[in-house]
SEDOSE-653312 format. One record per residue: residue number from 1; residue in three letters; chain; x, y, z of N, C-alpha, C in turn. Coordinates in nm, 4 decimals, always signed. Each point is the difference from the previous one (the first is absolute). Example, Ala and Ser with C-alpha at 12.3 -4.5 7.8 and 13.67 -1.06 7.14 Angstrom:
<pos->1&code->ALA&unit->A&nc1->+1.3190&nc2->-0.5690&nc3->+0.7800&cac1->-0.0890&cac2->+0.1190&cac3->+0.0000&cc1->+0.0900&cc2->+0.1200&cc3->+0.0000>
<pos->2&code->SER&unit->A&nc1->-0.0350&nc2->+0.1050&nc3->-0.0720&cac1->+0.0820&cac2->+0.1190&cac3->+0.0060&cc1->-0.0770&cc2->+0.1090&cc3->+0.0730>
REM end
This chain:
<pos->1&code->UNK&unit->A&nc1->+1.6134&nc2->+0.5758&nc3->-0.2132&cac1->-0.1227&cac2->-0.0328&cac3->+0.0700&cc1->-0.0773&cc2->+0.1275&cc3->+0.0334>
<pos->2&code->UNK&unit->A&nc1->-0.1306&nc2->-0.0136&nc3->+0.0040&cac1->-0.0746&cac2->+0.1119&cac3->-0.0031&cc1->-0.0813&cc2->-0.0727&cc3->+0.1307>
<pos->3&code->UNK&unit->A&nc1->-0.1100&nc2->+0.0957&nc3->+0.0570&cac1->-0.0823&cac2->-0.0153&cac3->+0.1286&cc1->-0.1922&cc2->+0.0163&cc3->-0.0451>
<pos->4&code->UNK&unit->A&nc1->-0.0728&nc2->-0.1050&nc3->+0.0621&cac1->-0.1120&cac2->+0.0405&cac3->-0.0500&cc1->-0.0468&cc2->-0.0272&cc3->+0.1664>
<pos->5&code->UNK&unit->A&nc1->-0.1331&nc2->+0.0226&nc3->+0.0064&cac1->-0.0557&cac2->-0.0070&cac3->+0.1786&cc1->-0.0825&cc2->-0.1044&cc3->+0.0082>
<pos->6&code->UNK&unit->A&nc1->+0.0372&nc2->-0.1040&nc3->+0.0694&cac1->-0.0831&cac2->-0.0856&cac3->-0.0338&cc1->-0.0797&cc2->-0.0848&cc3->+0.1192>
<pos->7&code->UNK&unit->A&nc1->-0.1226&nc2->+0.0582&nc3->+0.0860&cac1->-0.0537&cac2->-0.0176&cac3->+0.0870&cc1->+0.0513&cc2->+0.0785&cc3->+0.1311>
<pos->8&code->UNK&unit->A&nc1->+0.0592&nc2->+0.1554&nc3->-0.0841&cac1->+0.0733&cac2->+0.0570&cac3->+0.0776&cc1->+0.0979&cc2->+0.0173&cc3->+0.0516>
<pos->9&code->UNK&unit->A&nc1->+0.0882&nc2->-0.0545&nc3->-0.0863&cac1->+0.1085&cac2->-0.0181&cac3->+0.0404&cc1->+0.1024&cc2->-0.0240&cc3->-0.1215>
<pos->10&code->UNK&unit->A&nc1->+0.1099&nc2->+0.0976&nc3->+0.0208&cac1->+0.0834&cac2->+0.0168&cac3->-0.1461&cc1->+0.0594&cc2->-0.1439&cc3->-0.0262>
<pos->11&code->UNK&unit->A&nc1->-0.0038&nc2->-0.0891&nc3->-0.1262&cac1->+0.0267&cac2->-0.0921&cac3->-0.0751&cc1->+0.1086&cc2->+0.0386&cc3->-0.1128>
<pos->12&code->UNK&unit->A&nc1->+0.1008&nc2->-0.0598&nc3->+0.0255&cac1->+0.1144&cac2->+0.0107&cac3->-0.1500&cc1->-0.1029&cc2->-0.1390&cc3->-0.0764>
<pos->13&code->UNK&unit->A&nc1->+0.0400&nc2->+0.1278&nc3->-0.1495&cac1->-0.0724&cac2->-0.1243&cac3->-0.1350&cc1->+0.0594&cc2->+0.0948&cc3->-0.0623>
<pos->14&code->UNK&unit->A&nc1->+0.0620&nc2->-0.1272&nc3->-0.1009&cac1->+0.0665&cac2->-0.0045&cac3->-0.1020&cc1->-0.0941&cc2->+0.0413&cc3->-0.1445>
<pos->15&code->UNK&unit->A&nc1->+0.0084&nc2->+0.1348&nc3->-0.0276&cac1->-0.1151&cac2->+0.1063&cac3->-0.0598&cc1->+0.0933&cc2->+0.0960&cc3->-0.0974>
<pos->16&code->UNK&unit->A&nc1->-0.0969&nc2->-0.0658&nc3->-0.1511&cac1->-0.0952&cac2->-0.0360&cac3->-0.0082&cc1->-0.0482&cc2->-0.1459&cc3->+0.0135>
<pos->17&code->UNK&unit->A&nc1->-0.1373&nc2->-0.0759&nc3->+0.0610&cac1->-0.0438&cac2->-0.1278&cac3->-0.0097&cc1->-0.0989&cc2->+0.0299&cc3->-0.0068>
<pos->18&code->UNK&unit->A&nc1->-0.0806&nc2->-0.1232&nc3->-0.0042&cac1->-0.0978&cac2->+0.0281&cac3->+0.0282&cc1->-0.0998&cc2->-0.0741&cc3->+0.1110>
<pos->19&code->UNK&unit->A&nc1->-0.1064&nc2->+0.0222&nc3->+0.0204&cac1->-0.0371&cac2->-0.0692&cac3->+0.1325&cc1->-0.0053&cc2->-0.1124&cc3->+0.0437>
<pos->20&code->UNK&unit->A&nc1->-0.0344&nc2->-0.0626&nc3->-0.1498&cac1->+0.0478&cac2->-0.1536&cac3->+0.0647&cc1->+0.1813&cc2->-0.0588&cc3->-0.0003>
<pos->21&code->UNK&unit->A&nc1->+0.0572&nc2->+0.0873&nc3->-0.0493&cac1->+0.1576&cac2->-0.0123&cac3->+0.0356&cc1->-0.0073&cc2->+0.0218&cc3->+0.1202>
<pos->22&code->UNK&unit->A&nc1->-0.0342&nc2->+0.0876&nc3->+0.0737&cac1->+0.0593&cac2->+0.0565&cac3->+0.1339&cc1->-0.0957&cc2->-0.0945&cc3->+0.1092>
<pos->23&code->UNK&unit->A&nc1->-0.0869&nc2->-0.0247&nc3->-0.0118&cac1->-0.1163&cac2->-0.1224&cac3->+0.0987&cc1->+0.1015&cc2->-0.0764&cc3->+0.0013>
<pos->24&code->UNK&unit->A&nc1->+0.0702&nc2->-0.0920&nc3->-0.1229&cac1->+0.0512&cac2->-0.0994&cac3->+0.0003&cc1->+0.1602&cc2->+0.0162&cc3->+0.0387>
<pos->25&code->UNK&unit->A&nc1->+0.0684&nc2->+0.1308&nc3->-0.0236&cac1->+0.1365&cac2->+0.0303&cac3->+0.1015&cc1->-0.0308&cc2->+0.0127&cc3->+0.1796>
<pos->26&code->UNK&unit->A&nc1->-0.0595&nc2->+0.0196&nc3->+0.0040&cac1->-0.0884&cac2->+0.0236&cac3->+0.1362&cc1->-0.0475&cc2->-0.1349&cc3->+0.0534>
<pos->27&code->UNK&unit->A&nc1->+0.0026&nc2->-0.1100&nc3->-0.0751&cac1->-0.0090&cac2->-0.1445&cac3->+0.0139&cc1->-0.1573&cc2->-0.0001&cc3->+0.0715>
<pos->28&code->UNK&unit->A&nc1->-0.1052&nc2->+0.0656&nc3->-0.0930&cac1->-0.1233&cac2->-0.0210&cac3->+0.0181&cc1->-0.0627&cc2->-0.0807&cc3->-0.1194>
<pos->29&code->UNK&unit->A&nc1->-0.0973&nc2->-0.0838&nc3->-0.0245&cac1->-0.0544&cac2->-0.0560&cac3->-0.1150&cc1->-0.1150&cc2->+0.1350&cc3->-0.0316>
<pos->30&code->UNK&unit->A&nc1->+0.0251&nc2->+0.0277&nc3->-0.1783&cac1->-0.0847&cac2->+0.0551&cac3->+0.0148&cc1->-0.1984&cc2->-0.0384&cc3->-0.0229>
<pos->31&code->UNK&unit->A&nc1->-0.0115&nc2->-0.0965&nc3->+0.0147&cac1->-0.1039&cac2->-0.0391&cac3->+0.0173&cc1->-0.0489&cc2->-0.0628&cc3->+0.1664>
<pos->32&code->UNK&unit->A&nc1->+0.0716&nc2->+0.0613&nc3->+0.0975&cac1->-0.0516&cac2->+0.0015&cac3->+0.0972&cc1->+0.0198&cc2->+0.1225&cc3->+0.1111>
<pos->33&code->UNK&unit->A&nc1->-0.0231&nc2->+0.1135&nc3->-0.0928&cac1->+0.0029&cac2->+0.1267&cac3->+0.0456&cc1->-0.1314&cc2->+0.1415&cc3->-0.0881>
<pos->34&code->UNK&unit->A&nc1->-0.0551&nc2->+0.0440&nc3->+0.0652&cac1->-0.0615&cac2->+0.1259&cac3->-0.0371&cc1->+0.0724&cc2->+0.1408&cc3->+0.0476>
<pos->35&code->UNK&unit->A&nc1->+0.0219&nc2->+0.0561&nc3->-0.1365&cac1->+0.0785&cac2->+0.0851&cac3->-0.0078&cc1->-0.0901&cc2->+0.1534&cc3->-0.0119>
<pos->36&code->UNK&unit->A&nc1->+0.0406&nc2->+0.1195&nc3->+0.0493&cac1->-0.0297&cac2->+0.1562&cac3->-0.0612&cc1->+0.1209&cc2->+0.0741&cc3->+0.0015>
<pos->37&code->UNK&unit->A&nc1->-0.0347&nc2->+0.0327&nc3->-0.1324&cac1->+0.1479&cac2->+0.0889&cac3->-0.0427&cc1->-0.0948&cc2->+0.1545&cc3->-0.0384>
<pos->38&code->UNK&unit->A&nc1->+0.0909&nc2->+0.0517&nc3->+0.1046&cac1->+0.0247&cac2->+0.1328&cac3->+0.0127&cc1->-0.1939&cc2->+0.0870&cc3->-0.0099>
<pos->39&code->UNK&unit->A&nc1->-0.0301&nc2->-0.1148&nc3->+0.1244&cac1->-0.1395&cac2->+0.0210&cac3->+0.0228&cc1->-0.1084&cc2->-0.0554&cc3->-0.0917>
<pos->40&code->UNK&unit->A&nc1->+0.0503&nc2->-0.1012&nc3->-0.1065&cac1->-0.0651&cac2->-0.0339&cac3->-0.1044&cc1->-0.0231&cc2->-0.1850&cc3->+0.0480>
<pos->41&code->UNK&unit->A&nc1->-0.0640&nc2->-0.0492&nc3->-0.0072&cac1->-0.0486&cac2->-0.1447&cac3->+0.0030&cc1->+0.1294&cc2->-0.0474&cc3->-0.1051>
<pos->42&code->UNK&unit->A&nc1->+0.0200&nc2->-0.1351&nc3->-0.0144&cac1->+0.0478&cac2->-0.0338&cac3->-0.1487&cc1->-0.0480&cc2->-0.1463&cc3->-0.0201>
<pos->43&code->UNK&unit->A&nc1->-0.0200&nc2->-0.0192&nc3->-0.1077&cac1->-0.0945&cac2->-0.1477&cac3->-0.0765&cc1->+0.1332&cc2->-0.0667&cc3->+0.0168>
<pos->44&code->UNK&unit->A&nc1->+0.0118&nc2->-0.1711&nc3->+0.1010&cac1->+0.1153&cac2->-0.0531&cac3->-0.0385&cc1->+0.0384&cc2->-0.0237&cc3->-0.1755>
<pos->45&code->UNK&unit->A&nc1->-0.0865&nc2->+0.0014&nc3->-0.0855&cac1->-0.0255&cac2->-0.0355&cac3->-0.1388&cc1->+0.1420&cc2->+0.1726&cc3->-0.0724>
<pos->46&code->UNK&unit->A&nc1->-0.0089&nc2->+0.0615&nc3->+0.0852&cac1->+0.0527&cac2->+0.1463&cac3->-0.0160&cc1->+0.1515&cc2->-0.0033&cc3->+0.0524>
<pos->47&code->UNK&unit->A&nc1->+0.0594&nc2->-0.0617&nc3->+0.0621&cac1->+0.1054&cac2->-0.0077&cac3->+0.0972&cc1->+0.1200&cc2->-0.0144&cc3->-0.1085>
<pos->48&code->UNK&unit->A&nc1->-0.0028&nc2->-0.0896&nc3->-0.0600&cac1->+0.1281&cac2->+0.0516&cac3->-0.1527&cc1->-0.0019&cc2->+0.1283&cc3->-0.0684>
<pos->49&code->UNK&unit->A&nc1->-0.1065&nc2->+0.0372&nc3->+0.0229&cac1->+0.0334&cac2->+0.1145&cac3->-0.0940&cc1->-0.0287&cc2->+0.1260&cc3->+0.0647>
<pos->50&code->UNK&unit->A&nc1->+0.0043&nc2->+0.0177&nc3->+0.1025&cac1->-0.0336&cac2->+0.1084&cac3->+0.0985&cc1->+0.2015&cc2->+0.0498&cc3->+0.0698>
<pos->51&code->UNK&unit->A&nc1->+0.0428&nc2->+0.1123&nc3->-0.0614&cac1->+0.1372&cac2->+0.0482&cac3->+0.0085&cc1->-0.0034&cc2->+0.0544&cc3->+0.1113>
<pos->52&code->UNK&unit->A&nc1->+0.0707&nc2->-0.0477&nc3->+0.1181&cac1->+0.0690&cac2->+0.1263&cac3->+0.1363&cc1->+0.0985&cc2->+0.0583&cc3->-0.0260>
<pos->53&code->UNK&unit->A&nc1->-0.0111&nc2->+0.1546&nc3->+0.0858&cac1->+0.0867&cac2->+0.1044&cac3->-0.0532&cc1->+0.0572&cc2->+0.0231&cc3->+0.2067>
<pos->54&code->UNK&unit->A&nc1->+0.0983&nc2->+0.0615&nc3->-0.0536&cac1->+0.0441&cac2->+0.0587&cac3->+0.1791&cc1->-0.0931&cc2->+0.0446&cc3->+0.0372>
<pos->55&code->UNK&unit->A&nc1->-0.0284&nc2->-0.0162&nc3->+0.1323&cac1->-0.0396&cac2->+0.0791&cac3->+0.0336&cc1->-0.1838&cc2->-0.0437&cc3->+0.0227>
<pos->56&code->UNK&unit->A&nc1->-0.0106&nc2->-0.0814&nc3->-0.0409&cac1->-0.0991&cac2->-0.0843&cac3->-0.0185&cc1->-0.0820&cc2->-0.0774&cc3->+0.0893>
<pos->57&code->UNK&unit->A&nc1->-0.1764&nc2->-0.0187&nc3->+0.0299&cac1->-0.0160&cac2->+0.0143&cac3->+0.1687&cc1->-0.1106&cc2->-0.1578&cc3->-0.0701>
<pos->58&code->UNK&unit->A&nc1->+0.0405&nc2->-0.0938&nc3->+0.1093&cac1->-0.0130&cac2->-0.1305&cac3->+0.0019&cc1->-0.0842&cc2->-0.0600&cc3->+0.1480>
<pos->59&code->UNK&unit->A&nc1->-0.1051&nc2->-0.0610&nc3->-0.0297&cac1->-0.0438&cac2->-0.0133&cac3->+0.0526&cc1->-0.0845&cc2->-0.1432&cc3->+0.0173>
<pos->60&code->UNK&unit->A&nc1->+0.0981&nc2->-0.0975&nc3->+0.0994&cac1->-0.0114&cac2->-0.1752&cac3->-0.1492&cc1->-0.0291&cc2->-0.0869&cc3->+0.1807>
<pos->61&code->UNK&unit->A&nc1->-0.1182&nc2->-0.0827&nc3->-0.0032&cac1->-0.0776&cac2->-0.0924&cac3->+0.0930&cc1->-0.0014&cc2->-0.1002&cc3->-0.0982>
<pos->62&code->UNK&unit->A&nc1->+0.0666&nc2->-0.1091&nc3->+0.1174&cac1->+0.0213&cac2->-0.1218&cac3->+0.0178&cc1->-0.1606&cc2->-0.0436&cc3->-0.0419>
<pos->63&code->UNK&unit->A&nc1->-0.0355&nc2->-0.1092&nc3->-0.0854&cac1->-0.0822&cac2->-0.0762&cac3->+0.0088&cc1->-0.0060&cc2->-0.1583&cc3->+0.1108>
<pos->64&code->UNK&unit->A&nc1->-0.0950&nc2->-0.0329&nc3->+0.0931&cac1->+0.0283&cac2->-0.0531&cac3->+0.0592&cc1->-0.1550&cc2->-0.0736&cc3->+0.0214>
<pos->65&code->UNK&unit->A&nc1->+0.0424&nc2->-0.1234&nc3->-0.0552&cac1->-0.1497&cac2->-0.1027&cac3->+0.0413&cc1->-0.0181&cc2->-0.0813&cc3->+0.1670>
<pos->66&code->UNK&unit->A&nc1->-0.0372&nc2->-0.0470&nc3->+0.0301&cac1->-0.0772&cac2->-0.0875&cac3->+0.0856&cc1->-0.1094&cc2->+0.0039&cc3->+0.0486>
<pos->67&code->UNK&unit->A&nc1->-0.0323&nc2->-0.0698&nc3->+0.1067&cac1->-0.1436&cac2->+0.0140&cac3->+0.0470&cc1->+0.0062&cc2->+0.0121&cc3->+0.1325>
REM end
């Protein structure tokens, strides 16, 4: 197990994955989260194929509807 930071705070993930592996070990959907990796925005359309490395700075808000 390796460590990435993820809203500040060190996260074990099983690395290499990739982001939508680790949303979904993390038992988040990834279509109800906006993500920036390592200060970068990311397109959910991008989330398979976008690789985390150790060390790696995460930065992932809950999507949340009502009125």
């Amino acid at each position: 197990m390796n460590h990435v930071i993820a809203n500040g705070q060190s996260t074990e993930a099983a690395l290499p994955c990739s982001l939508e592996e680790f949303l979904v070990a993390q038992k988040l959907l990834p279509r109800s989260v906006v993500v920036e990796h390592n200060g970068e925005a990311v397109a959910p359309s991008e989330f398979s194929q976008r690789q985390l490395a150790p060390g790696d700075r995460l930065e992932i808000v809950r999507i949340v509807a009502g009125g």
